[in-house]
C-alpha positions in Angstrom: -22.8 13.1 -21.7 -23.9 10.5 -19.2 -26.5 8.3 -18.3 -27.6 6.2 -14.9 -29.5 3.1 -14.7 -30.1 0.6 -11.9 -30.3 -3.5 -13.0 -32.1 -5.4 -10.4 -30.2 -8.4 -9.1 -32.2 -11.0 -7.3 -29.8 -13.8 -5.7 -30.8 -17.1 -4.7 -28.4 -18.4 -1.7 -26.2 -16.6 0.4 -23.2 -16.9 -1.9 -24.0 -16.3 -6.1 -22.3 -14.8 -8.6 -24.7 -13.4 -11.4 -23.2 -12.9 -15.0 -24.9 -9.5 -15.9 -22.8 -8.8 -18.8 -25.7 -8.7 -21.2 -27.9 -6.0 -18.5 -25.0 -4.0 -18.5 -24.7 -4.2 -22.4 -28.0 -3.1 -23.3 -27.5 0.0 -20.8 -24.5 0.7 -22.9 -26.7 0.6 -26.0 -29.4 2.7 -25.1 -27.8 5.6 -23.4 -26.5 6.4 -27.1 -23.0 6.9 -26.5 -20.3 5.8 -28.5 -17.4 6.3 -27.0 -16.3 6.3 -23.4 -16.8 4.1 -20.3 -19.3 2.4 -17.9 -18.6 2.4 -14.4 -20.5 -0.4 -12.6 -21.2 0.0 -9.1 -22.7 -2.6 -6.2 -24.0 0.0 -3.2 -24.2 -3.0 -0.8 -21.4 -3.8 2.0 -21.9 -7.8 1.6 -21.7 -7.7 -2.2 -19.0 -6.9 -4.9 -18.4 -6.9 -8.9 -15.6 -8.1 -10.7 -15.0 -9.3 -13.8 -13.7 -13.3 -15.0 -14.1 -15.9 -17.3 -17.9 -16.7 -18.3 -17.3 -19.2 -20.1 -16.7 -21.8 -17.9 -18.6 -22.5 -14.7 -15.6 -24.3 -12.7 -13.9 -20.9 -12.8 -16.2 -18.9 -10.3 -16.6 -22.5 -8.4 -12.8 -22.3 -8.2 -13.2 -18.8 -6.6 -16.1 -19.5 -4.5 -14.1 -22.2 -3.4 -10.7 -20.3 -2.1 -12.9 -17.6 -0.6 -14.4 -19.8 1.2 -11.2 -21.5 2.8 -9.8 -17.8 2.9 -12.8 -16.3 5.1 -15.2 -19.2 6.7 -18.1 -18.1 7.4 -18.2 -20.2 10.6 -15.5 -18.6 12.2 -15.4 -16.6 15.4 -16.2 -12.9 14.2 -16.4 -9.7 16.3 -19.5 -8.3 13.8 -22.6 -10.1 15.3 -24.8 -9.8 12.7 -23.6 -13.5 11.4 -22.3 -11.9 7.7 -18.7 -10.8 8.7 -17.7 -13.7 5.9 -19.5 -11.4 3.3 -18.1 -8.3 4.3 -14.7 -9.4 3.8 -15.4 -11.2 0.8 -17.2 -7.9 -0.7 -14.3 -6.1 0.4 -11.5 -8.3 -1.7 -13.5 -8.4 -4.6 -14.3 -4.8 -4.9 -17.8 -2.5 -5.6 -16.8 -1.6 -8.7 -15.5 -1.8 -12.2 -14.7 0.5 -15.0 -15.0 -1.1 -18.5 -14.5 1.2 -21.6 -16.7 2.0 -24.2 -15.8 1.2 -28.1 -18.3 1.6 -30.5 -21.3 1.3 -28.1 -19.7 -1.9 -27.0 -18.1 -3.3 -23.7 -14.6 -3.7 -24.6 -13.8 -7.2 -23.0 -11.8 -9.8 -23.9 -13.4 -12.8 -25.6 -13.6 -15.0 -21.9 -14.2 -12.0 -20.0 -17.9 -11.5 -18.4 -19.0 -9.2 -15.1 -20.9 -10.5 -12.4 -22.6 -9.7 -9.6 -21.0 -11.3 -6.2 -23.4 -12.1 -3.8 -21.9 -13.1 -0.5 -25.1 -12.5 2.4 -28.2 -13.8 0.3 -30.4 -14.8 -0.6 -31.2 -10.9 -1.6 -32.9 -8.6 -4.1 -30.0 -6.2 -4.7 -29.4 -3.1 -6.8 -26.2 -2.4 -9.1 -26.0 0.8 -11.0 -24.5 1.6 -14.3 -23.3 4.6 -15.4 -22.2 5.7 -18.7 -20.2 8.5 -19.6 -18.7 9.6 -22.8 -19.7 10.9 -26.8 
């Protein structure tokens, strides 16, 4: 059994993480399934998904932070459309995570949230979730 849904994401600067842990949840809970996993999934090149602590802000500043010494976005880039900085951000953290299913809950550990990496907004953006299992 499965079951897609889309959550829509609206950013409001060009770099924002979004904790959608609670969307993604209540997906969980009403596709009925018990058992099993959700794959979320961020169909955007200058976007990603990962999953950190939610408990404490500092930790995605802390990120935001390295990334940003990593891959300036004022650097000299071949790509000309002025987001090259978001494409290689998108691309180290990843479109995608699998969580699994226990009980028609996310099985994460207690600090654990997912967000939604924004890294060319401010956008309205689109991540599905899928569930699959029994």
């Amino acid at each position: 059994m499965a079951q897609k849904s889309i959550i829509e994401v609206s950013t409001k600067s060009k770099t924002d993480w979004i904790d959608i842990t609670k969307a993604v949840q209540e997906q969980v809970e009403s596709s009925g399934i018990k058992e099993g996993i959700a794959v979320v999934y961020v169909p955007h090149t200058t976007a990603g998904i990962t999953i950190n602590e939610h408990a404490d802000p500092a930790v995605v500043a802390d990120i935001n932070d390295k990334l940003a010494d990593l891959i300036p976005a004022d650097r000299s880039y071949s790509h000309t459309e002025g987001n090259s900085d978001g494409h290689i951000k998108a691309s180290l953290i990843g479109t995608s995570q699998t969580i699994f299913i226990s009980n028609k809950e996310l099985e994460l550990g207690t600090w654990q949230g997912i967000f939604f990496c924004e890294f060319d907004g401010p956008r309205n953006r689109k991540v599905y979730v899928k569930v699959l299992g029994n």
